[in-house]
C-alpha positions as a Markdown table, in Angstrom:
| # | Residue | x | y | z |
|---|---|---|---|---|
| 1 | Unk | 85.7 | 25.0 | 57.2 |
| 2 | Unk | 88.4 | 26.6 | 59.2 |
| 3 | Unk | 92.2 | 26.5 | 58.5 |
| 4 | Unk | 94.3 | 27.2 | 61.6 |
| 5 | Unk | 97.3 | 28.0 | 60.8 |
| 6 | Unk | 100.3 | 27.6 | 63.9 |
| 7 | Unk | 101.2 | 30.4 | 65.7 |
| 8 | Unk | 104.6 | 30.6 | 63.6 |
| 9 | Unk | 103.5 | 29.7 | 60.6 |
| 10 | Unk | 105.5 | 31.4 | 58.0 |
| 11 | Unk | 104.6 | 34.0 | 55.1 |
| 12 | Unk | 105.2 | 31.1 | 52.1 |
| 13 | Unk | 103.9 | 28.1 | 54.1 |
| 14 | Unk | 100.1 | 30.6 | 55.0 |
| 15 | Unk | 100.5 | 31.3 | 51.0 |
| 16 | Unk | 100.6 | 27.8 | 50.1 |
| 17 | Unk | 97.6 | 26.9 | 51.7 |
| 18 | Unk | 95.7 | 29.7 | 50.6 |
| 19 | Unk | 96.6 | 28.9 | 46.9 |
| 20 | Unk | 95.8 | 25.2 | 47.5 |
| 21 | Unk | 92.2 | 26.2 | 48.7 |
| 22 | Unk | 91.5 | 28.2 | 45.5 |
| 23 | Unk | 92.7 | 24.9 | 43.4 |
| 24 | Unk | 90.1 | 23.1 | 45.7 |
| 25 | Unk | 87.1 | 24.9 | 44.4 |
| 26 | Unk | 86.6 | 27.2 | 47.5 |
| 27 | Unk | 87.5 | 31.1 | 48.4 |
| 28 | Unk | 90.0 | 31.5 | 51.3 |
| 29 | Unk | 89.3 | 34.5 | 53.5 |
| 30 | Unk | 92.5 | 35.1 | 55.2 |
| 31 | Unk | 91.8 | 36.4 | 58.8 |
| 32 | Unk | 94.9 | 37.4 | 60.6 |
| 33 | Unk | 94.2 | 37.9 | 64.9 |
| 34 | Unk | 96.9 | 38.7 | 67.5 |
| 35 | Unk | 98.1 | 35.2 | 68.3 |
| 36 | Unk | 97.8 | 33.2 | 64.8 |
| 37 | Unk | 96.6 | 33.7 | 61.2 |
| 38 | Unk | 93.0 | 31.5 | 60.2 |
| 39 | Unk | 91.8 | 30.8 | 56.7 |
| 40 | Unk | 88.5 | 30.6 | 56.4 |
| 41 | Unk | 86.8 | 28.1 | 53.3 |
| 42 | Unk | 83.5 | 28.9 | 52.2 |
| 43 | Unk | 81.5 | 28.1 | 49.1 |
| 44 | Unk | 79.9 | 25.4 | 47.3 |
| 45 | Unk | 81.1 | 22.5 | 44.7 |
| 46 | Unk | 84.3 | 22.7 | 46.2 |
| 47 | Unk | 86.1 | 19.1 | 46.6 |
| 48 | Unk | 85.9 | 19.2 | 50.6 |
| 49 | Unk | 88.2 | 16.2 | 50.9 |
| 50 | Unk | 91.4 | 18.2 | 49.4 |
| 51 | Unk | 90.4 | 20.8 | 52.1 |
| 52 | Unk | 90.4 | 18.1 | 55.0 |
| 53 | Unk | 94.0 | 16.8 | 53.7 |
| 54 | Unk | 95.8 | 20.3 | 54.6 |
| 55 | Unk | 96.1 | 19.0 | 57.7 |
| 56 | Unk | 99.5 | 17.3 | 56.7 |
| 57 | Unk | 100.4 | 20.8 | 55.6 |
| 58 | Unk | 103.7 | 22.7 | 56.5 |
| 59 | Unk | 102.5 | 25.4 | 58.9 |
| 60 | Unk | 98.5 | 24.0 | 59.7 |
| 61 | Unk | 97.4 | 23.4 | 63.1 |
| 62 | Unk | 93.9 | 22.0 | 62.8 |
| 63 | Unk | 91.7 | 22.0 | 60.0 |
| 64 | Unk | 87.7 | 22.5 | 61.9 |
| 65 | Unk | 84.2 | 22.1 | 60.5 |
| 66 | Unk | 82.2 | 25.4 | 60.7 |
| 67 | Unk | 79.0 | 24.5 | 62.9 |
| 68 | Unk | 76.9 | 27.5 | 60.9 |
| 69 | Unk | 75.6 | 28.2 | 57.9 |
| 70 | Unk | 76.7 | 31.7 | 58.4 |
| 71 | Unk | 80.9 | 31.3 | 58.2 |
| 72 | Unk | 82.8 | 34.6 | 58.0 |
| 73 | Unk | 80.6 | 36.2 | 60.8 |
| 74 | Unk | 80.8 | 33.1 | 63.2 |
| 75 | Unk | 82.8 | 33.3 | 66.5 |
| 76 | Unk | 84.0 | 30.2 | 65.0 |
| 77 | Unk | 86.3 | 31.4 | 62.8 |
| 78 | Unk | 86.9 | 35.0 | 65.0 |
| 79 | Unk | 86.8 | 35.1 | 68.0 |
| 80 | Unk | 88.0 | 38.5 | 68.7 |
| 81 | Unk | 85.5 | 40.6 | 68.7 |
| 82 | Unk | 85.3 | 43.2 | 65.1 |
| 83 | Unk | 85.1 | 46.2 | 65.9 |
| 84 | Unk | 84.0 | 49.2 | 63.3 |
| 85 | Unk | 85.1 | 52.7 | 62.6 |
| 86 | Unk | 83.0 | 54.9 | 61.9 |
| 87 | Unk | 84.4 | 58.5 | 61.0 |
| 88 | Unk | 86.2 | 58.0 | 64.1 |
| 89 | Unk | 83.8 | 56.5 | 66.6 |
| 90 | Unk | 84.6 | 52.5 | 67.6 |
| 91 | Unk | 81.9 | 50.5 | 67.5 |
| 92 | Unk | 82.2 | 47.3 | 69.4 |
| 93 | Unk | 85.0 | 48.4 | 71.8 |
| 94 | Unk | 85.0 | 49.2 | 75.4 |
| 95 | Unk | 81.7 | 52.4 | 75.7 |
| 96 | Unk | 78.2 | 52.0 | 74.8 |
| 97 | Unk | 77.9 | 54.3 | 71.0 |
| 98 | Unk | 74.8 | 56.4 | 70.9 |
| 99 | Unk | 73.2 | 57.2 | 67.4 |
| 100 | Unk | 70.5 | 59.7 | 67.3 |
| 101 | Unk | 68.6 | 61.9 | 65.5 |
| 102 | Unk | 65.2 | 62.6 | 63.8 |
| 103 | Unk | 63.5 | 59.8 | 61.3 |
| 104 | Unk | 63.4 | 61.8 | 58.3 |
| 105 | Unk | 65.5 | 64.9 | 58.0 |
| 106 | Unk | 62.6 | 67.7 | 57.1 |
| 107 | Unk | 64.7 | 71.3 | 57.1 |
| 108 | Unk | 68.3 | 72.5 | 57.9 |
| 109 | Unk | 66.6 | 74.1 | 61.3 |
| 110 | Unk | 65.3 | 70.8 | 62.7 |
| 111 | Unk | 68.5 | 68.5 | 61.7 |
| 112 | Unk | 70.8 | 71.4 | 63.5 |
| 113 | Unk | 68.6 | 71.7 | 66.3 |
| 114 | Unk | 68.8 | 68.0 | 66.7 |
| 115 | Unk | 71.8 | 67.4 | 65.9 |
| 116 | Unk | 72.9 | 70.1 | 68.5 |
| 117 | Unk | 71.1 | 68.8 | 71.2 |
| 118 | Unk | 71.7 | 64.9 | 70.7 |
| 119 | Unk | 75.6 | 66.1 | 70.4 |
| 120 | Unk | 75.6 | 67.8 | 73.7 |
| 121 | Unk | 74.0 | 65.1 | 75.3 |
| 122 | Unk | 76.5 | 62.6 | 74.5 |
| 123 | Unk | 75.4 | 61.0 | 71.0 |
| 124 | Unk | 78.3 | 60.3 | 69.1 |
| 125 | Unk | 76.8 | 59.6 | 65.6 |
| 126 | Unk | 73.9 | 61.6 | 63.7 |
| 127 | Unk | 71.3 | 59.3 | 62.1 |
| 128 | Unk | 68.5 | 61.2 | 59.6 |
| 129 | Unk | 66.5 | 59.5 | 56.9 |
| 130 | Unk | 66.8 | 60.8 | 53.4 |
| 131 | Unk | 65.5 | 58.3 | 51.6 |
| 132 | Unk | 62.2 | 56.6 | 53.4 |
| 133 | Unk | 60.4 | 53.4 | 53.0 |
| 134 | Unk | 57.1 | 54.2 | 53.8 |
| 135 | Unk | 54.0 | 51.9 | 53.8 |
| 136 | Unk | 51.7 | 54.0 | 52.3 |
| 137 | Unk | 52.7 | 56.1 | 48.7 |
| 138 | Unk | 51.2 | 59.1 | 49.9 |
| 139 | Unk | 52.9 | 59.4 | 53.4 |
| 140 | Unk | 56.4 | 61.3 | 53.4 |
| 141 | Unk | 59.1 | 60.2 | 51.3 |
| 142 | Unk | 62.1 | 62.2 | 52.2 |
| 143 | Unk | 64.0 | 64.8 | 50.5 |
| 144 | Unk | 66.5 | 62.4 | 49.5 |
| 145 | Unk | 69.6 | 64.4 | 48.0 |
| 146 | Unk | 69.0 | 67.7 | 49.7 |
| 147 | Unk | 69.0 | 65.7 | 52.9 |
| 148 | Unk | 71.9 | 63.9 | 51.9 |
| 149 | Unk | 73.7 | 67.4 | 51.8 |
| 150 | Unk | 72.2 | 68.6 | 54.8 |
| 151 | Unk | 73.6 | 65.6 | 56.9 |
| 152 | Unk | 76.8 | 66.7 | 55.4 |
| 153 | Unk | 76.6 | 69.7 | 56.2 |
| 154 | Unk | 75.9 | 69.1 | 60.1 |
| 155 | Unk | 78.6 | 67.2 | 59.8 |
| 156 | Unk | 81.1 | 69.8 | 58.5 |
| 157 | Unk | 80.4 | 72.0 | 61.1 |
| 158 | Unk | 79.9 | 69.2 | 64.5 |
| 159 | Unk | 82.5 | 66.4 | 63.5 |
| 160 | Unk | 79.7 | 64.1 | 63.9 |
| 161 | Unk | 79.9 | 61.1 | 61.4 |
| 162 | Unk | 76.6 | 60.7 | 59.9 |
| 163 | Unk | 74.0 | 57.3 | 58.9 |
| 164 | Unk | 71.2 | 57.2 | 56.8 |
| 165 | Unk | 69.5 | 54.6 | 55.2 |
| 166 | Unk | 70.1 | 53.2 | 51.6 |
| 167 | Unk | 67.2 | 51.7 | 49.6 |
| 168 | Unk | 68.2 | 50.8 | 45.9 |
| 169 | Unk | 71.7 | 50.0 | 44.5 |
| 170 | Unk | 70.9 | 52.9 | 42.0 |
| 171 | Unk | 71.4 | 55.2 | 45.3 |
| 172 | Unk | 74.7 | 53.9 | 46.8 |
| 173 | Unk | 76.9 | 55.9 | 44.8 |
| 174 | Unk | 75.9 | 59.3 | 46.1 |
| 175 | Unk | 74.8 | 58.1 | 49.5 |
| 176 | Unk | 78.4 | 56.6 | 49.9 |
| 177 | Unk | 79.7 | 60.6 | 48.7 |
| 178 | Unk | 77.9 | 61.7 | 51.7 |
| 179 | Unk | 77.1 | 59.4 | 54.4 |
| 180 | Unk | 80.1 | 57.9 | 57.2 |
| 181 | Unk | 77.7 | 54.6 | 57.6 |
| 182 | Unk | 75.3 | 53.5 | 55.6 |
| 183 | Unk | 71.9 | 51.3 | 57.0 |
| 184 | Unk | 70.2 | 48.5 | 55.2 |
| 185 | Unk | 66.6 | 48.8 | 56.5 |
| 186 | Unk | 64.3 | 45.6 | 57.8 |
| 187 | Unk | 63.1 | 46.0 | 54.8 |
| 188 | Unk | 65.9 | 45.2 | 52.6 |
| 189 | Unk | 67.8 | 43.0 | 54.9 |
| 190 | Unk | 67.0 | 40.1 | 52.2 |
| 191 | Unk | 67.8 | 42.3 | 49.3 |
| 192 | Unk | 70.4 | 40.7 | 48.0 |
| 193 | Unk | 71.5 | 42.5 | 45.1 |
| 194 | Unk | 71.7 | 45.6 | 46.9 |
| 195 | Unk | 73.7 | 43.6 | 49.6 |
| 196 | Unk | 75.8 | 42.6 | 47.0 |
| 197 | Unk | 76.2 | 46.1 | 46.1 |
| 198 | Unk | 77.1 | 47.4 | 49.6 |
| 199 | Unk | 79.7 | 44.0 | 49.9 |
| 200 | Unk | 82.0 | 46.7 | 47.7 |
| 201 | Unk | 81.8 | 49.6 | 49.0 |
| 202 | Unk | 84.6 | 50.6 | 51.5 |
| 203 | Unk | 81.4 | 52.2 | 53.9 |
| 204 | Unk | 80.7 | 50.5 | 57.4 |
| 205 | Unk | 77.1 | 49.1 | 57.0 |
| 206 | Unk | 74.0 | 48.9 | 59.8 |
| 207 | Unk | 72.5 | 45.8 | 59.0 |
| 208 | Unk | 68.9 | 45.9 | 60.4 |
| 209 | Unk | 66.8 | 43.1 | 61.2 |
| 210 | Unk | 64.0 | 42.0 | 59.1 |
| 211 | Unk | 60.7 | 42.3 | 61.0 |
| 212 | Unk | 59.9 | 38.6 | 60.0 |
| 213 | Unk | 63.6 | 36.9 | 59.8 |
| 214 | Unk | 65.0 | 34.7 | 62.3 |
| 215 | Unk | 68.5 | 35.3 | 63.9 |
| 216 | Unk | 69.9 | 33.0 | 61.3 |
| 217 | Unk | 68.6 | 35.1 | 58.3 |
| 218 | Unk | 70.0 | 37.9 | 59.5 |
| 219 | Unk | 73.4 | 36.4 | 60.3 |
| 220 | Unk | 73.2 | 35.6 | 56.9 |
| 221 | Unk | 72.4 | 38.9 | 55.5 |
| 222 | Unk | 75.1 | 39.6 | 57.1 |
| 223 | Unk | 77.4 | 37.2 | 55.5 |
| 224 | Unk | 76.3 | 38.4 | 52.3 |
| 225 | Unk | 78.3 | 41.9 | 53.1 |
| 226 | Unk | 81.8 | 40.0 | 54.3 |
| 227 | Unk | 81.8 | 37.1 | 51.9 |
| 228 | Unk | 81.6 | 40.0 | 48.9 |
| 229 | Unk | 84.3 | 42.0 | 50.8 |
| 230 | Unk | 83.2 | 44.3 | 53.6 |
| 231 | Unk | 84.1 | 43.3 | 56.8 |
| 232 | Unk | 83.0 | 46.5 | 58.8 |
| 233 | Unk | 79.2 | 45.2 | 59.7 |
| 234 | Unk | 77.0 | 46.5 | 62.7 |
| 235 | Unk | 74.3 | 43.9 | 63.2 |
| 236 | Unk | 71.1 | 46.0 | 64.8 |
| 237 | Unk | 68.1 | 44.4 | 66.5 |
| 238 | Unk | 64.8 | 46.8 | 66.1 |
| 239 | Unk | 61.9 | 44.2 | 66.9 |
| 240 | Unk | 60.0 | 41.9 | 65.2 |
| 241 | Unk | 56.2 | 41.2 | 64.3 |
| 242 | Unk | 54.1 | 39.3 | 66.5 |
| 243 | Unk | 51.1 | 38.8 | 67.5 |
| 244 | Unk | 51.1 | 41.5 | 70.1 |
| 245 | Unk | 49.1 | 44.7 | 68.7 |
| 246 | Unk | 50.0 | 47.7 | 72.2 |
| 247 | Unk | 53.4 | 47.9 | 70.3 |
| 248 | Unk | 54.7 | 48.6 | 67.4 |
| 249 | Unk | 56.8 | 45.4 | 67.3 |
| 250 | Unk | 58.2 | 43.1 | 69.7 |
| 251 | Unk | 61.4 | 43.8 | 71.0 |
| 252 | Unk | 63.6 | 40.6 | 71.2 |
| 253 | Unk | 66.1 | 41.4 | 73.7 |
| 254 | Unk | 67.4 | 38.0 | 73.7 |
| 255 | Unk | 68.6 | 38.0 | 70.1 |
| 256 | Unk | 71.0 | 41.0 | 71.1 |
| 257 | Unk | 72.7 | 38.2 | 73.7 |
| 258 | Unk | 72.2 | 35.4 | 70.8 |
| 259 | Unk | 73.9 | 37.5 | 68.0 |
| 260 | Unk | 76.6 | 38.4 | 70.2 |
| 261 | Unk | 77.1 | 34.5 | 71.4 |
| 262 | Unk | 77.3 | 33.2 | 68.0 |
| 263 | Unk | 78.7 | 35.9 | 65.8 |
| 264 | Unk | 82.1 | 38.4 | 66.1 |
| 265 | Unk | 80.3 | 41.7 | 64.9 |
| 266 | Unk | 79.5 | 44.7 | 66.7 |
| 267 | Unk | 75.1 | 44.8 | 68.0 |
| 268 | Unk | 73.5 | 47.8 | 68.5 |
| 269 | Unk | 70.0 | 48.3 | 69.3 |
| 270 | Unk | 66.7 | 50.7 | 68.4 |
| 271 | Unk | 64.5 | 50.5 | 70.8 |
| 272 | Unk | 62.7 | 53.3 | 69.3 |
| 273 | Unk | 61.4 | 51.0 | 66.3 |
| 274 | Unk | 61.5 | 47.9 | 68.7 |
| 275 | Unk | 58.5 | 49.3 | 70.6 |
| 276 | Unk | 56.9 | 52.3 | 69.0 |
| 277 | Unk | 56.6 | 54.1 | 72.6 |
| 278 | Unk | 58.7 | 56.8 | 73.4 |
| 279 | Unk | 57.6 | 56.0 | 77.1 |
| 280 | Unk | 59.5 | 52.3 | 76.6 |
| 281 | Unk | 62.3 | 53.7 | 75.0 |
| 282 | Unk | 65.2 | 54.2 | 78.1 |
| 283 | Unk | 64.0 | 51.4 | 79.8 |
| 284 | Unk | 64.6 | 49.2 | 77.1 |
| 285 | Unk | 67.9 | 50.4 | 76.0 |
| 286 | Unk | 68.9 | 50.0 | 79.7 |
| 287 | Unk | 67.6 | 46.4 | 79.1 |
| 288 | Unk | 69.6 | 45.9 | 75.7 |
| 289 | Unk | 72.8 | 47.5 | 77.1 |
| 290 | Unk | 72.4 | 45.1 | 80.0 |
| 291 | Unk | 72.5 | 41.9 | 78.0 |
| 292 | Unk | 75.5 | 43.3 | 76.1 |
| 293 | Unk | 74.6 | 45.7 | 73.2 |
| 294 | Unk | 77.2 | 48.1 | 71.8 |
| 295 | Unk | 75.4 | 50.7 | 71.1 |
| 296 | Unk | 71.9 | 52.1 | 70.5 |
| 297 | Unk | 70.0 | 53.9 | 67.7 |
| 298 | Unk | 67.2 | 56.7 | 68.7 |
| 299 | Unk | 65.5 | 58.7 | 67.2 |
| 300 | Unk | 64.9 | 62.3 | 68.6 |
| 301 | Unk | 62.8 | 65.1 | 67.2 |
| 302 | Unk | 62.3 | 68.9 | 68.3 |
| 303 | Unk | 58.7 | 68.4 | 68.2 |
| 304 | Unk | 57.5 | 65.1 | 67.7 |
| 305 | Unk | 54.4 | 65.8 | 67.5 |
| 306 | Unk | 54.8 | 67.8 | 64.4 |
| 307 | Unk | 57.2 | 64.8 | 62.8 |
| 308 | Unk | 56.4 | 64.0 | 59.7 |
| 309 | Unk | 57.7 | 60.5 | 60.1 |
| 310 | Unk | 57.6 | 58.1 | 63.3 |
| 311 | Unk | 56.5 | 61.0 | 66.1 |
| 312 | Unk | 54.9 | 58.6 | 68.6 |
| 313 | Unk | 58.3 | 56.9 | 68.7 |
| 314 | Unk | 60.6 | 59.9 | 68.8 |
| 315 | Unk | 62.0 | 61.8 | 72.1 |
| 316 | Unk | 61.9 | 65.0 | 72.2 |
| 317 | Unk | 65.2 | 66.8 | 73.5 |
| 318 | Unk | 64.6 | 66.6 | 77.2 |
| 319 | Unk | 63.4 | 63.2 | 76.9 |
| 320 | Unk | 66.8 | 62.1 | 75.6 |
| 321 | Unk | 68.9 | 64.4 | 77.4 |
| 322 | Unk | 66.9 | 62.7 | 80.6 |
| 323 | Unk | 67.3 | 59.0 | 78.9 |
| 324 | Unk | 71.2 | 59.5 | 78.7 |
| 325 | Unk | 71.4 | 60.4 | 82.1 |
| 326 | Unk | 70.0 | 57.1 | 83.2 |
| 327 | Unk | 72.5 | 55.3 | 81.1 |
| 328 | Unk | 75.5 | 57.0 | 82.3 |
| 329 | Unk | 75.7 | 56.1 | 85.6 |
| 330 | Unk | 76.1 | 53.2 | 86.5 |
| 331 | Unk | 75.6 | 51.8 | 83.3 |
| 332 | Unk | 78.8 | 53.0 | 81.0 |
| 333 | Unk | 81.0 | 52.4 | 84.0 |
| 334 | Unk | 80.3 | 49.0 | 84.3 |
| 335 | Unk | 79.9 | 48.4 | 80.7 |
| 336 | Unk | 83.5 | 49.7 | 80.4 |
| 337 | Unk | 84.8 | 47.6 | 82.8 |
| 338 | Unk | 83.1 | 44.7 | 80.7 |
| 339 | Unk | 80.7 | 43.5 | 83.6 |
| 340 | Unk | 77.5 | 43.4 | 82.1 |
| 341 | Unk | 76.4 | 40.5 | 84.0 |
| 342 | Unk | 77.2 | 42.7 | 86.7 |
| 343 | Unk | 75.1 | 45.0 | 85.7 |
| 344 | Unk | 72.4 | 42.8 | 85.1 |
| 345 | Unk | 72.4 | 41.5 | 88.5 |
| 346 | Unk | 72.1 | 45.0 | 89.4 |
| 347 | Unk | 69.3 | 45.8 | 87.4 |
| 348 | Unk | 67.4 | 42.8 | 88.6 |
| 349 | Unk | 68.6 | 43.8 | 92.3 |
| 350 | Unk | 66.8 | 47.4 | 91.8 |
């Protein structure tokens, strides 16, 4: 449920309430916007009728049933939309972010070559894999903390804030030490105890979506991370499995426009996982900026032929310099201005 409180609502009387919905049984989550203060309720075995009676309260507007199952990232109870800091780079507010960078990181030449060139071609975050789920045992693993360091490094010496993915709650600790952001893969989108985890660190988290969840589940994932304490949540759409077989996965553009309809947090998308094509990959993040995506994740290699991880997928540095190009202009412009059904009525004019 949702607790508005009136626009002058004062200090003792939002207090009050609060106090009265931890007596009920329930958690308050106190959310405080530009034009009046909400209290969200959430949990179970609470006695929802005690909630309900705050209406007769001293500073409380409205008391509103939550639609959702997912509560603290519903537009529902925000409205405004979240946005996240990330060493420095705003995710969610006015430009398009660009993360890039190669799957895994392999040597200190490739991730500064890469890093260099996705830098200079207007990518604002590095992403590198230390740590990599992999399908098969014997296929390459990562070099986990001597990655870590290297994407530290880079960072150092470009002022680029880094992400990279985390896989165990044994590995937060020292992935936290080193990384600006750190994602939860598809894979662990439904790993609640390493959600759990990540709910208290003080790190922005990429929340991935699992190749088999619905747009609820993940909203829910999600709600795992702000109901244990971290607000600062980038939801990211990277395909799902179908039956089609020519791609890697099926890229569901529409979710990107559903996520942002139904929930306050920043969406980014990876087209590079959503199809498996390096051929697909600008015209699809054209398509995901168009229906309203914040940012996009790509991953770029020197040679991606010689990748040891995800080469078919990867651009190499012309192909990125040349897919940044095609978002520039007109697509930043307009998604500056906030007209992206503007845009889209341009891209279907074209």
């Amino acid at each position: 449920m949702i607790i508005n409180m009136s626009g002058n609502a004062a200090k003792n009387e939002i207090e009050h309430v609060i106090e009265r919905v931890k007596e009920s049984g329930f958690q308050p989550h106190l959310i405080t916007g530009a034009e009046r203060t909400v209290i969200a309720v959430v949990g179970n075995g609470g006695r929802r009728h005690e909630i309900e009676a705050l209406k007769a309260a001293a500073g409380v507007e409205d008391v509103v049933s939550i639609a959702h199952p997912f509560k603290l990232v519903s537009r529902q109870v925000q409205s405004q939309q979240t946005i996240v800091n990330v060493g420095g780079v705003r995710i969610g507010a006015e430009n398009i972010v660009v993360m890039a960078g190669p799957c895994s990181v392999e040597s200190r030449e490739q991730l500064f070559a890469t890093a260099r060139a996705v830098q200079a071609a207007g990518a604002s975050i590095l992403r590198g894999g230390a740590y990599k789920p992999r399908t098969s045992p014997y296929e390459f693993q990562g070099l986990g903390v001597e990655a870590l360091r290297l994407l530290a490094e880079v960072r150092d010496e470009l002022g680029m804030p880094i992400v990279t993915e985390v896989m165990s709650t044994e590995d937060v600790e020292i992935i936290s030490e080193h990384a600006d952001m750190l994602q939860v893969g598809a894979r662990n989108m439904q790993n609640f105890a390493l959600l759990r985890r990540l709910a208290k660190t003080d790190k922005p988290i990429l929340l991935k979506r699992g190749a088999s969840a619905t747009i609820k589940e993940w909203l829910l994932a999600a709600e795992y991370l702000l109901a244990g304490g971290n607000p600062n949540v980038v939801l990211c759409e990277r395909g799902i499995k179908t039956f089609e077989t020519e791609l890697r996965n099926t890229f569901d553009i529409a979710s990107i426009a559903l996520a942002k309809e139904l929930s306050h947090l920043p969406v980014i998308a990876d087209p590079s996982h959503g199809t498996g094509r390096r051929s697909l990959i600008a015209s699809v993040s054209r398509a995901a900026v168009a229906v309203g995506a914040d940012g996009l994740i790509i991953e770029v290699h020197p040679c991606p032929e010689r990748a040891l991880s995800d080469g078919p997928q990867s651009l190499d540095f012309t192909g990125f310099e040349e897919m940044m190009r095609g978002l520039s202009d007109p697509m930043r412009r307009i998604a500056a201005a906030g007209a992206r059904t503007e845009l889209a009525s341009e891209v279907a004019a074209s």
